[in-house]
Backbone and ligand atoms as CSV (ligand in chain L), in Angstrom:
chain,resi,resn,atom,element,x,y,z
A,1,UNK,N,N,-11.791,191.832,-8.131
A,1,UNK,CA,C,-11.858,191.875,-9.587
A,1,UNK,C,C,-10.548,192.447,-10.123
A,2,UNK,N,N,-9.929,191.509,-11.305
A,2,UNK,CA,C,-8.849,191.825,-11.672
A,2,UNK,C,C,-9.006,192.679,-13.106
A,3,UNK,N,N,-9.026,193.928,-13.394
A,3,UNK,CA,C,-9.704,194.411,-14.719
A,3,UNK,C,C,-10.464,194.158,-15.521
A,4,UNK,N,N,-10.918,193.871,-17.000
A,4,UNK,CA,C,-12.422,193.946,-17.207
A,4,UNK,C,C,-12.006,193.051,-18.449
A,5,UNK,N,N,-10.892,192.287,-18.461
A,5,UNK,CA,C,-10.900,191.343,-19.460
A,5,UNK,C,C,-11.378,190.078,-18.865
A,6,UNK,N,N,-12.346,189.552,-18.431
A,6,UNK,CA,C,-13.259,188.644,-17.650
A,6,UNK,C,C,-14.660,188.868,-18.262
A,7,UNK,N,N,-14.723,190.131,-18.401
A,7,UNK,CA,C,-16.135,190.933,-18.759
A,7,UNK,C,C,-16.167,190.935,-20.582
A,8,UNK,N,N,-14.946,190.658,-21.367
A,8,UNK,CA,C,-14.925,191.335,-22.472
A,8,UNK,C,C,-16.041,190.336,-23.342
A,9,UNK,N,N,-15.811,188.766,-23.056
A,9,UNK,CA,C,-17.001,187.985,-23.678
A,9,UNK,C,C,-18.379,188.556,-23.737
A,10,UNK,N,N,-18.883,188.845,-22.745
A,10,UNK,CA,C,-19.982,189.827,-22.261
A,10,UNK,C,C,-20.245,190.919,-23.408
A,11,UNK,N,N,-19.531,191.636,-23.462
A,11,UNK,CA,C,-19.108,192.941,-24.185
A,11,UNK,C,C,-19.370,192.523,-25.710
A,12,UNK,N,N,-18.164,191.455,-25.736
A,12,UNK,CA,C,-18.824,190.986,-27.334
A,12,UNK,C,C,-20.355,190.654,-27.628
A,13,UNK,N,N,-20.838,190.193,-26.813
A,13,UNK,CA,C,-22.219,189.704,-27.277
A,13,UNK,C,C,-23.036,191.133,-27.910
A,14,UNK,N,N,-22.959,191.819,-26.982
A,14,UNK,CA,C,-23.706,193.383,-26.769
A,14,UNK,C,C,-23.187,193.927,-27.793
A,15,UNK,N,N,-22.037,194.078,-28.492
A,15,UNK,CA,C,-21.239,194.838,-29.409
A,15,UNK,C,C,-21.531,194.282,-31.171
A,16,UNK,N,N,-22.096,192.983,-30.993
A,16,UNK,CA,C,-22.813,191.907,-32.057
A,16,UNK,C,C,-24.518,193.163,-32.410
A,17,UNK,N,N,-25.158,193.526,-31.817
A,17,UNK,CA,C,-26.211,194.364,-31.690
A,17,UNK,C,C,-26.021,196.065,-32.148
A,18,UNK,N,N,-25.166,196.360,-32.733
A,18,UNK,CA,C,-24.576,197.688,-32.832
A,18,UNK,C,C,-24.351,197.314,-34.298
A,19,UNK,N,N,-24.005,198.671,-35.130
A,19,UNK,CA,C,-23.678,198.467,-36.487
A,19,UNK,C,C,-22.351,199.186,-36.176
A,20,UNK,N,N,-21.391,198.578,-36.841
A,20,UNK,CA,C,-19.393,198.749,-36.998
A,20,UNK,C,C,-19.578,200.320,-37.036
A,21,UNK,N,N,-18.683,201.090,-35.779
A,21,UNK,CA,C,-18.756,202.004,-35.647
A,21,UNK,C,C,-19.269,202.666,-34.598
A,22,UNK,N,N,-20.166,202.038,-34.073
A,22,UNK,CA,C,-20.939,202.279,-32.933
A,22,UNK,C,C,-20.577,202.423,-31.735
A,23,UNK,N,N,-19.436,201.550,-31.459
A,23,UNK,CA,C,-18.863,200.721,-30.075
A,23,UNK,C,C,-18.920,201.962,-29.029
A,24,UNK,N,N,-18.972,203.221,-29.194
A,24,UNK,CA,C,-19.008,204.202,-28.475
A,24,UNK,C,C,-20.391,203.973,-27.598
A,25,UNK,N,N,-21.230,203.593,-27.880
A,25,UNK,CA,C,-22.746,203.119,-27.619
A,25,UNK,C,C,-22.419,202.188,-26.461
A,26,UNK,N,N,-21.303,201.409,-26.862
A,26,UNK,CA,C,-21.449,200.572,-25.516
A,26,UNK,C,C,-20.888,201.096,-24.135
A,27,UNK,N,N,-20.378,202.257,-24.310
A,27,UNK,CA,C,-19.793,202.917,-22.705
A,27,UNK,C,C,-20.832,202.606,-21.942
A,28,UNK,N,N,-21.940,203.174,-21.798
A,28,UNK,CA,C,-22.789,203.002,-20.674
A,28,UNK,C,C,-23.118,201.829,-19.776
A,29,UNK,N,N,-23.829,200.751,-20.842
A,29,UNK,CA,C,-23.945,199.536,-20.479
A,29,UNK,C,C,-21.825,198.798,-19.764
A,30,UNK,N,N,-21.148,198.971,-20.447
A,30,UNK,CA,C,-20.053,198.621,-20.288
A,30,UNK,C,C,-19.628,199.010,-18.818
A,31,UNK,N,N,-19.735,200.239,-18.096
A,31,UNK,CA,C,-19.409,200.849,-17.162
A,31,UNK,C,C,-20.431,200.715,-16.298
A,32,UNK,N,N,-22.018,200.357,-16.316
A,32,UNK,CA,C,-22.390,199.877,-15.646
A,32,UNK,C,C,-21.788,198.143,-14.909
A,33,UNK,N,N,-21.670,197.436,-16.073
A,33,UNK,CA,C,-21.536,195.726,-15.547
A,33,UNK,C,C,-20.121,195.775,-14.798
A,34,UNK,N,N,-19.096,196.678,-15.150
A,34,UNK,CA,C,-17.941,196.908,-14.408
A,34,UNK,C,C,-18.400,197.294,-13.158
A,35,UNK,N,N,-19.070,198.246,-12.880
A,35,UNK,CA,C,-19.525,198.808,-11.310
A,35,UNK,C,C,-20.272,197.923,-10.782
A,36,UNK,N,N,-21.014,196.625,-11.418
A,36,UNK,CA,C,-21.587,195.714,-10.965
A,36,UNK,C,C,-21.067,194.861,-9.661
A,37,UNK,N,N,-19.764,194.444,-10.889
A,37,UNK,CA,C,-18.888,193.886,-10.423
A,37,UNK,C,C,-18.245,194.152,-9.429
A,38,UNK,N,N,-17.421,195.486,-9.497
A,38,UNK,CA,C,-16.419,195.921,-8.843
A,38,UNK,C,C,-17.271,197.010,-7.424
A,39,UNK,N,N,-17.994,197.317,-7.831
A,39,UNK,CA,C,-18.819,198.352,-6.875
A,39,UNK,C,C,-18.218,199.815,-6.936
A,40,UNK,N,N,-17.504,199.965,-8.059
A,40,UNK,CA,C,-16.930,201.131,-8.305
A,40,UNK,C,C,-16.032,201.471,-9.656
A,41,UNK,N,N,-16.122,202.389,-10.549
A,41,UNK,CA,C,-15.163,202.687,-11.635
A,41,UNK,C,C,-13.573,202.959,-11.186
A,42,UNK,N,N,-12.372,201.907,-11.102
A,42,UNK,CA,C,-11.095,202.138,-11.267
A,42,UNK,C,C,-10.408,202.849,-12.263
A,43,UNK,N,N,-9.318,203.439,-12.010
A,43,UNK,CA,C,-8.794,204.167,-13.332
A,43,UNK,C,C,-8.138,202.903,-14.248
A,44,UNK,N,N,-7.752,201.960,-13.900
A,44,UNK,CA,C,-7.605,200.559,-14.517
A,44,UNK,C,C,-8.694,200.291,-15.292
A,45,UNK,N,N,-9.974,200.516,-14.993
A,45,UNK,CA,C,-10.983,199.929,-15.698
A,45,UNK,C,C,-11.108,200.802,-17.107
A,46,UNK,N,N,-11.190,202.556,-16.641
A,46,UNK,CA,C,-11.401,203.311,-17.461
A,46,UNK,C,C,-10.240,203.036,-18.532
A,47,UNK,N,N,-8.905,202.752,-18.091
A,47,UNK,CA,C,-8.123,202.897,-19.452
A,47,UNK,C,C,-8.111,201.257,-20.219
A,48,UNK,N,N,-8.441,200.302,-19.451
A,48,UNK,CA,C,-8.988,199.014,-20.325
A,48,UNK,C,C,-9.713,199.551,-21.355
A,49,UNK,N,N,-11.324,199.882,-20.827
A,49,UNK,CA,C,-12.967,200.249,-21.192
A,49,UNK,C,C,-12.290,200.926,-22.866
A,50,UNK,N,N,-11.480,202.129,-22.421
A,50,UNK,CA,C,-10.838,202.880,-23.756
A,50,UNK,C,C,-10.200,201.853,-24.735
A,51,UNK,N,N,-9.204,201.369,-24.271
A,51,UNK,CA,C,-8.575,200.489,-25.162
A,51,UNK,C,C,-9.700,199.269,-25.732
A,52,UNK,N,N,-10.445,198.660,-25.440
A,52,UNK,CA,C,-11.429,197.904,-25.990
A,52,UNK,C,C,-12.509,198.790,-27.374
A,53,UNK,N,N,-13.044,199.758,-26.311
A,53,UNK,CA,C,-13.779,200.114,-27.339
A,53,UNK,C,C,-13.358,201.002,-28.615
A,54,UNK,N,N,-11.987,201.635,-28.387
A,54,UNK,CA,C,-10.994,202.350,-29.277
A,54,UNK,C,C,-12.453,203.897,-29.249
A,55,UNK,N,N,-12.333,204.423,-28.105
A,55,UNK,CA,C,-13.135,205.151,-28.183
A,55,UNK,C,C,-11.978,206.680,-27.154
A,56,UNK,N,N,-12.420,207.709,-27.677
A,56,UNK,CA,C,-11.499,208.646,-26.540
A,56,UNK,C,C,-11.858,208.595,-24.993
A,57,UNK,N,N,-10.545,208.786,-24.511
A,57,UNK,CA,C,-10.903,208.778,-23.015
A,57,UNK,C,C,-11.801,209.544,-22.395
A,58,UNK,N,N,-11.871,210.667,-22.996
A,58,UNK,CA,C,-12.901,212.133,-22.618
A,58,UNK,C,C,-13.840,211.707,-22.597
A,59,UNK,N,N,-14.539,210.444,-23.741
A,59,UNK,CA,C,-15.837,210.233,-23.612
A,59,UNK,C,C,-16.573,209.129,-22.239
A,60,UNK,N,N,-15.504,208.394,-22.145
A,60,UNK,CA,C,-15.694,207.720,-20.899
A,60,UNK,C,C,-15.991,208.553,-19.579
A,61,UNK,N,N,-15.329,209.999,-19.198
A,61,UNK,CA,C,-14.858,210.698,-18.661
A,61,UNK,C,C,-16.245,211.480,-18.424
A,62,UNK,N,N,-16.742,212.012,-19.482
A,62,UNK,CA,C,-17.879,212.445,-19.506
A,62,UNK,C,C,-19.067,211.825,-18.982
A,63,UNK,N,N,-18.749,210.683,-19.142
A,63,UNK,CA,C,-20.406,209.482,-18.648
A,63,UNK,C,C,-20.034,209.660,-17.445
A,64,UNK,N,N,-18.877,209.532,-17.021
A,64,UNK,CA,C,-18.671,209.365,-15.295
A,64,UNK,C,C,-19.177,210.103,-14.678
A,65,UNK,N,N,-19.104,212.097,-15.325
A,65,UNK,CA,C,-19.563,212.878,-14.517
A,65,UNK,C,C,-20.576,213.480,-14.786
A,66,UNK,N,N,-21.346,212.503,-15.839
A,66,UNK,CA,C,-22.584,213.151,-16.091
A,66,UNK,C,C,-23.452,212.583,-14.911
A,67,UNK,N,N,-23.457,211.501,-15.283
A,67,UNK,CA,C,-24.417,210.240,-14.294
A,67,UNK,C,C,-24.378,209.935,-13.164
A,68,UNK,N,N,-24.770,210.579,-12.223
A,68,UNK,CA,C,-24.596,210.121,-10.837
A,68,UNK,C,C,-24.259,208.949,-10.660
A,69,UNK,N,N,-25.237,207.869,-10.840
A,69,UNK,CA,C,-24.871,206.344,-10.637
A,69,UNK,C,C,-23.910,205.712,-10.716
A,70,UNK,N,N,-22.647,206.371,-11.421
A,70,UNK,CA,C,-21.581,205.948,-11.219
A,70,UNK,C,C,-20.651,206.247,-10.235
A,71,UNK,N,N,-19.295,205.747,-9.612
A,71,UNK,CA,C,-18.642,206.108,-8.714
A,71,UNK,C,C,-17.342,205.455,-8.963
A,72,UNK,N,N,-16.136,206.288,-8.664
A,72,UNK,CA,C,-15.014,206.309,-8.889
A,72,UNK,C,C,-14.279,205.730,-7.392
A,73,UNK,N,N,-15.359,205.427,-6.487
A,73,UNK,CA,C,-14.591,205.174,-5.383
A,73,UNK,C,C,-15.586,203.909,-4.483
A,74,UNK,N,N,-14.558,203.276,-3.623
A,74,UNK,CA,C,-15.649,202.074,-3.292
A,74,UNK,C,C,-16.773,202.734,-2.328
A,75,UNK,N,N,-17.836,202.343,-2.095
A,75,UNK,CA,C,-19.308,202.553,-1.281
A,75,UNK,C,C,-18.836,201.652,-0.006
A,76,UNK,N,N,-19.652,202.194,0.302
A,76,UNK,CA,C,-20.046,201.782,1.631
A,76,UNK,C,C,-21.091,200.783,1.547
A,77,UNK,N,N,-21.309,199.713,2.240
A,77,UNK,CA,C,-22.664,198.569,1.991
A,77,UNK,C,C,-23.804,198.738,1.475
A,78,UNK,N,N,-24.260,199.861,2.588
A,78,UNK,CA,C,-25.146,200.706,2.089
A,78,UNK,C,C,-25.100,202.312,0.967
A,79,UNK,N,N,-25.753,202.293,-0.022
A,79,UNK,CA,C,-25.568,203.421,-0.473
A,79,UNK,C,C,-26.864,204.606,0.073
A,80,UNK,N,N,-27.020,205.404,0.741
A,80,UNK,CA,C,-28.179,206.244,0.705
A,80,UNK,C,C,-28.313,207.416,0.135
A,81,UNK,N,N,-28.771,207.413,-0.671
A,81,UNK,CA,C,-29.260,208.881,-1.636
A,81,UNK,C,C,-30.274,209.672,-1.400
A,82,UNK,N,N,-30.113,210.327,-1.126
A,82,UNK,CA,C,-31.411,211.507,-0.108
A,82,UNK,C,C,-31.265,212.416,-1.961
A,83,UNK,N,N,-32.982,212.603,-2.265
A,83,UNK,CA,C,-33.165,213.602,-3.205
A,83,UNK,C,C,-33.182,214.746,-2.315
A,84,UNK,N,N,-32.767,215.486,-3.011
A,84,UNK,CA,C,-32.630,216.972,-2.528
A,84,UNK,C,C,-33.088,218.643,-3.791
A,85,UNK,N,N,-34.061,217.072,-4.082
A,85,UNK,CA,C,-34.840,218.377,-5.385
A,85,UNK,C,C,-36.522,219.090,-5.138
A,86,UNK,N,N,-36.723,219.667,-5.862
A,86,UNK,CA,C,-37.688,220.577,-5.464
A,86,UNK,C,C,-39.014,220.064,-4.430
A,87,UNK,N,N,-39.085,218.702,-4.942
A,87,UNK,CA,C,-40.663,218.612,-4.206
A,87,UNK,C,C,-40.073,217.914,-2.934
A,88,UNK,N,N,-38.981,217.112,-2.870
A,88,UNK,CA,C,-38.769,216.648,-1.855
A,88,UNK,C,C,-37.885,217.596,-1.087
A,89,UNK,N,N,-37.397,218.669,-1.351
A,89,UNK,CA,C,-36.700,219.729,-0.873
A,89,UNK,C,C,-38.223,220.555,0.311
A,90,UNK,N,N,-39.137,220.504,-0.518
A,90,UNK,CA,C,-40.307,221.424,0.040
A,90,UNK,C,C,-41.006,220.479,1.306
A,91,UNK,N,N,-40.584,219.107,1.140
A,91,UNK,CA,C,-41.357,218.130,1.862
A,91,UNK,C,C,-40.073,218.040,3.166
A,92,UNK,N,N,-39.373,218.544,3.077
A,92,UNK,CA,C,-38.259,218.139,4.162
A,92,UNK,C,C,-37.065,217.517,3.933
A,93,UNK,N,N,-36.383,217.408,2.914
A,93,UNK,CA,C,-35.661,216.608,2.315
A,93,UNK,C,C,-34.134,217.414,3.502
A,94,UNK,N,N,-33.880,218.737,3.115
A,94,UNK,CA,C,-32.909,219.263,4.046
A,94,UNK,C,C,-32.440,218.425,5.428
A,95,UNK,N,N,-33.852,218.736,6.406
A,95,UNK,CA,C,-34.190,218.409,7.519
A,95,UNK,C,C,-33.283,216.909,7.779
A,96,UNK,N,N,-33.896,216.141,6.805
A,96,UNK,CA,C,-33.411,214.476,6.750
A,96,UNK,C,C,-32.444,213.821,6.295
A,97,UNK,N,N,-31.685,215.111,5.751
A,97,UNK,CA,C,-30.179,215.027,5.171
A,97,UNK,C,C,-29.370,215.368,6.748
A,98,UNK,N,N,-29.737,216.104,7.755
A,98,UNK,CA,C,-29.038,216.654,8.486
A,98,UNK,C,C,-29.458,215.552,9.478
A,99,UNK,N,N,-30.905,215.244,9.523
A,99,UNK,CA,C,-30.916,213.833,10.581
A,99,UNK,C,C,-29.680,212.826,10.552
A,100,UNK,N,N,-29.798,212.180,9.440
A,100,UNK,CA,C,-28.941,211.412,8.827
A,100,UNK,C,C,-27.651,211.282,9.003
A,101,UNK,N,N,-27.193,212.861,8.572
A,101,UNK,CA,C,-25.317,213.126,9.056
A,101,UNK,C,C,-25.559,212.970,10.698
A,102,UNK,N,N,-26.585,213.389,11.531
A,102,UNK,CA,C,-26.498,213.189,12.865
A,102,UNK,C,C,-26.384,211.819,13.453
A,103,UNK,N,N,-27.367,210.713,12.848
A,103,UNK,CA,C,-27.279,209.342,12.713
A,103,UNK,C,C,-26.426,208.801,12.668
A,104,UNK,N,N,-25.970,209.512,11.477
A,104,UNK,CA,C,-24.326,208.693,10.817
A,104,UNK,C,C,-23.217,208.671,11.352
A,105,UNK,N,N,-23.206,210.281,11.482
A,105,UNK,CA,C,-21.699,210.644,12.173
A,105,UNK,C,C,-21.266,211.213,10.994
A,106,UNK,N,N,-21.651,211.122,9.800
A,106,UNK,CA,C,-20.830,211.580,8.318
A,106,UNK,C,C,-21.732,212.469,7.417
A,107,UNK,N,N,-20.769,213.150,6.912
A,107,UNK,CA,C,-21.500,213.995,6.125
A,107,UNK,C,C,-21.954,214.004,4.386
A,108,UNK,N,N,-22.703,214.167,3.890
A,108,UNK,CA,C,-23.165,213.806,2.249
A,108,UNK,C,C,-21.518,213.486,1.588
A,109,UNK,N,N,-21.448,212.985,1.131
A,109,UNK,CA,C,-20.407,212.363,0.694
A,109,UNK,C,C,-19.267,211.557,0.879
A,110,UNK,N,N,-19.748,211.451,2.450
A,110,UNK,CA,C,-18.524,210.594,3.044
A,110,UNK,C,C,-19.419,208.853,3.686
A,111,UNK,N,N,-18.231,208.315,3.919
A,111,UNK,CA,C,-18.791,206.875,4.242
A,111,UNK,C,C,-18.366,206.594,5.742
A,112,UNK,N,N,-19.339,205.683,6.547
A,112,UNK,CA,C,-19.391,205.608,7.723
A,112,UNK,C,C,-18.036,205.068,8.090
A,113,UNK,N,N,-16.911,204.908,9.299
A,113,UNK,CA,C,-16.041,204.150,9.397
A,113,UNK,C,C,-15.949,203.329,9.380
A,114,UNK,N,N,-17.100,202.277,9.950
A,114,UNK,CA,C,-17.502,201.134,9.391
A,114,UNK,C,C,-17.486,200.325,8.018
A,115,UNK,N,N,-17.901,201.155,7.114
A,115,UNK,CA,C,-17.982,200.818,5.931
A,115,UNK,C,C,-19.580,200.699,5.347
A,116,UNK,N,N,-20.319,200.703,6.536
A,116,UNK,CA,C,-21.716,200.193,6.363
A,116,UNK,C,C,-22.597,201.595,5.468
A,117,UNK,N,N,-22.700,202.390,5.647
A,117,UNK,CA,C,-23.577,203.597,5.201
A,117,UNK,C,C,-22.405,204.250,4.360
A,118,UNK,N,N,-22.479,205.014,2.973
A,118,UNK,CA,C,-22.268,205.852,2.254
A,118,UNK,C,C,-23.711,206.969,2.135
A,119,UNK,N,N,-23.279,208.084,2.485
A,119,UNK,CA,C,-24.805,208.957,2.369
A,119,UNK,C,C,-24.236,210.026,0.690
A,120,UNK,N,N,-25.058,210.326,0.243
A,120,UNK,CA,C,-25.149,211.271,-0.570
A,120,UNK,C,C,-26.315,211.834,-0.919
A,121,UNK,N,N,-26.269,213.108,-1.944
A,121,UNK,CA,C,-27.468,213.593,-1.916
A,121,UNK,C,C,-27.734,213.929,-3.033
A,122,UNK,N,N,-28.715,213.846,-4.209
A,122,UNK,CA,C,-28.711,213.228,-5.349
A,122,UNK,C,C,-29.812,214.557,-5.984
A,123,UNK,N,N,-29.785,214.401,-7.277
A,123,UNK,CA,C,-30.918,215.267,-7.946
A,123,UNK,C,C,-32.193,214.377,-8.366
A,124,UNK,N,N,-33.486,214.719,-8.307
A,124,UNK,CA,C,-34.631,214.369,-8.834
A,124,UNK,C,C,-34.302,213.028,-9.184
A,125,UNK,N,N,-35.192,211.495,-8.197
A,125,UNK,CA,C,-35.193,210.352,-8.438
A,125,UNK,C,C,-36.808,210.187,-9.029
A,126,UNK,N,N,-37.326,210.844,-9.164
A,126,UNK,CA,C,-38.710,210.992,-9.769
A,126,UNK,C,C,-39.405,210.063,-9.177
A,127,UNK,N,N,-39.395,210.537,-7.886
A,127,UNK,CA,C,-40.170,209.751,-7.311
A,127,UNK,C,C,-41.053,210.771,-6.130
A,128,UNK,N,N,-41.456,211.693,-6.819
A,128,UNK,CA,C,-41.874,213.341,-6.321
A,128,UNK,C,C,-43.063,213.399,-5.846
A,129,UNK,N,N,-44.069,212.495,-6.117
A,129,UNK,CA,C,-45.423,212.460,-5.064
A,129,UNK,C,C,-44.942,211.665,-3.603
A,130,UNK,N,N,-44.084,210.968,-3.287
A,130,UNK,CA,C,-43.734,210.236,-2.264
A,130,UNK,C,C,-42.758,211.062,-1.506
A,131,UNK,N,N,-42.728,212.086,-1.896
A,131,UNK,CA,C,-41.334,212.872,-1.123
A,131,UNK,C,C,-41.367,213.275,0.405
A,132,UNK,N,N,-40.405,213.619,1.292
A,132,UNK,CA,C,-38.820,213.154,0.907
A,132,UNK,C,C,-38.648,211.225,0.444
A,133,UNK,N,N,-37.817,211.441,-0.184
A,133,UNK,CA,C,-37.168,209.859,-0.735
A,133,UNK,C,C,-36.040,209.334,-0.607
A,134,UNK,N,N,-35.347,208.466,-0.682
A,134,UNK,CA,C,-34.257,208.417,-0.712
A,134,UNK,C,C,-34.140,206.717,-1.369
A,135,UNK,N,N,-32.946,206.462,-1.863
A,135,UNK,CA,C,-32.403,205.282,-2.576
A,135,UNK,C,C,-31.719,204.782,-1.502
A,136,UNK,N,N,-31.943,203.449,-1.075
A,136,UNK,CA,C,-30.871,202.504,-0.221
A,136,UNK,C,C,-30.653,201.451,-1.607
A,137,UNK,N,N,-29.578,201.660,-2.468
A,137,UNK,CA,C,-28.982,200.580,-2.997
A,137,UNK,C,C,-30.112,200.654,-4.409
A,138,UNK,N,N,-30.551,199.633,-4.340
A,138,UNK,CA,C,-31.584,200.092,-5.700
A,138,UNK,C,C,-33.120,200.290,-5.232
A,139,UNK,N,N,-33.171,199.990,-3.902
A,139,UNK,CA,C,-34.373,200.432,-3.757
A,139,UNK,C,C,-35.112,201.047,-2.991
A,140,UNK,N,N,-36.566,202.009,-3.221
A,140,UNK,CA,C,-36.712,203.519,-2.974
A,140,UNK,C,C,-37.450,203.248,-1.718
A,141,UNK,N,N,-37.121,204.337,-0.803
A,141,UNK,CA,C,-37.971,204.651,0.527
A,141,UNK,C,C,-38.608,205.869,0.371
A,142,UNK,N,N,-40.003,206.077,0.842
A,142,UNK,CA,C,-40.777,207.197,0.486
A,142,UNK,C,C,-41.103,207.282,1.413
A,143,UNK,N,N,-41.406,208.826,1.801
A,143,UNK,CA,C,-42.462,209.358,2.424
A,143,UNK,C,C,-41.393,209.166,3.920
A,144,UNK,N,N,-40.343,209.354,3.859
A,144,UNK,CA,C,-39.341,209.519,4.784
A,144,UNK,C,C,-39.990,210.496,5.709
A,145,UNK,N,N,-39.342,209.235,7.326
A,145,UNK,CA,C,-39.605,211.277,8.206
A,145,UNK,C,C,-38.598,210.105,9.418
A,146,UNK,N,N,-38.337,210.977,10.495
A,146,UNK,CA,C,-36.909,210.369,11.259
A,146,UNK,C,C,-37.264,209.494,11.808
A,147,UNK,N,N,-39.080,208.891,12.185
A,147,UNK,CA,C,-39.175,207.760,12.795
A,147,UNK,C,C,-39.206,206.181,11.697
A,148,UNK,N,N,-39.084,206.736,10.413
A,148,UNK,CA,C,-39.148,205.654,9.492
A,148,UNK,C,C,-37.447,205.137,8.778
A,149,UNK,N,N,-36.701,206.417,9.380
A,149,UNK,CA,C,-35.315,206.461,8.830
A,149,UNK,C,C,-34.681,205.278,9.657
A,150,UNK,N,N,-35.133,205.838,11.349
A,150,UNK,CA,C,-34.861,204.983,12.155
A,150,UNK,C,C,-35.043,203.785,12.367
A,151,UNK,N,N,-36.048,203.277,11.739
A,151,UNK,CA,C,-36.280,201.740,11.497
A,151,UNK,C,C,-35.996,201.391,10.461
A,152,UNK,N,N,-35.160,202.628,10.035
A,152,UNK,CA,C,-34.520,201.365,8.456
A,152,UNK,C,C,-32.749,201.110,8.928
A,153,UNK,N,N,-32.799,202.505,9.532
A,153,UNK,CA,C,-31.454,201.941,9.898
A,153,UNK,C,C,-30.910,201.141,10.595
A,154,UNK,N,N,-31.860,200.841,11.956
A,154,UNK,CA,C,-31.667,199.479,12.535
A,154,UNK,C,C,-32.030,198.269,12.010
A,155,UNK,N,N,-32.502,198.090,10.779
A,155,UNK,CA,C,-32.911,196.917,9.969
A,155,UNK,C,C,-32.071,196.715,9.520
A,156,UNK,N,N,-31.111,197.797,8.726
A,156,UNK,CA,C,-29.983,197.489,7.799
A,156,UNK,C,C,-28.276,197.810,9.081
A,157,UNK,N,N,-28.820,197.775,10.121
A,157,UNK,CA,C,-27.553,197.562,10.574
A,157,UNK,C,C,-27.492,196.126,11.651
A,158,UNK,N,N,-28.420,194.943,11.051
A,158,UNK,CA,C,-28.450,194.304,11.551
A,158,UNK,C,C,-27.344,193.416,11.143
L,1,LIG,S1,S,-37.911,215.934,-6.213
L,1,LIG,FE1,FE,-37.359,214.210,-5.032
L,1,LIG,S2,S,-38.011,212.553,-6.235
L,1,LIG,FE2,FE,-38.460,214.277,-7.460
């Protein structure tokens, strides 16, 4: 992907739905369909994203590090997000963060050499009666324990 003037038609449609003035409204959605695309926020993208929406850079800046879901750097195939909040913290969530780096070879924030696994470890996916949990990509695994990790990981390292 060559910057986000490919995307800007897109943008217009969405920006038609806003009343003049607004365009700040569209960061979110905007920086999502870019990460769609790209599988990651570039600093190319961010200073396009600014110049389109004539919005300050700070505010772009801010969504980045509010929102987990975004990322400033490419992933790994897999993304895995281990919650590491209260109910799944109490259910073992620790335990299966440390399986995992053992699995992996890598630790919460780093990506396999491969390229295949990115692990991280995330706040409250509200998904708290099923705990531990974790996100592969967009979708949720519950009720995690190392013999179910293990058959996901040989599924997804097929
Ligand atoms: S605490 Fe893990 S999903 Fe809510």
């Amino acid at each position: 992907m060559n910057g986000i003037q490919h995307l800007i038609p897109e943008f217009e449609q969405w920006k038609r739905r806003y009343p003049a003035g607004f365009e700040g409204s569209l960061t979110i959605p905007c920086l999502r369909r870019i990460q769609e695309e790209r599988g990651y926020i570039a600093d190319s993208d961010i200073d396009e994203l600014v110049a389109y929406l004539g919005v300050p850079r700070t505010q772009v800046d801010e969504v980045l590090g509010f929102y987990t879901q975004f990322t400033r750097e490419p992933l790994g195939r897999y993304h895995l997000q281990v919650c590491h909040n209260v109910s799944c913290a109490l259910r073992g969530a620790e335990g299966l963060v440390r399986y995992l780096c053992g699995r992996l070879g890598i630790q919460p924030g780093e990506t396999t050499p491969d390229g295949r696994f990115t692990l991280s470890t995330v706040e409250c996916l509200a998904s708290c009666g099923t705990a531990p949990m974790m996100m592969v990509n967009d979708a949720y695994h519950e009720n995690l324990t190392p013999a179910v990790v293990d058959a996901l990981l040989e599924e997804l390292s097929r």
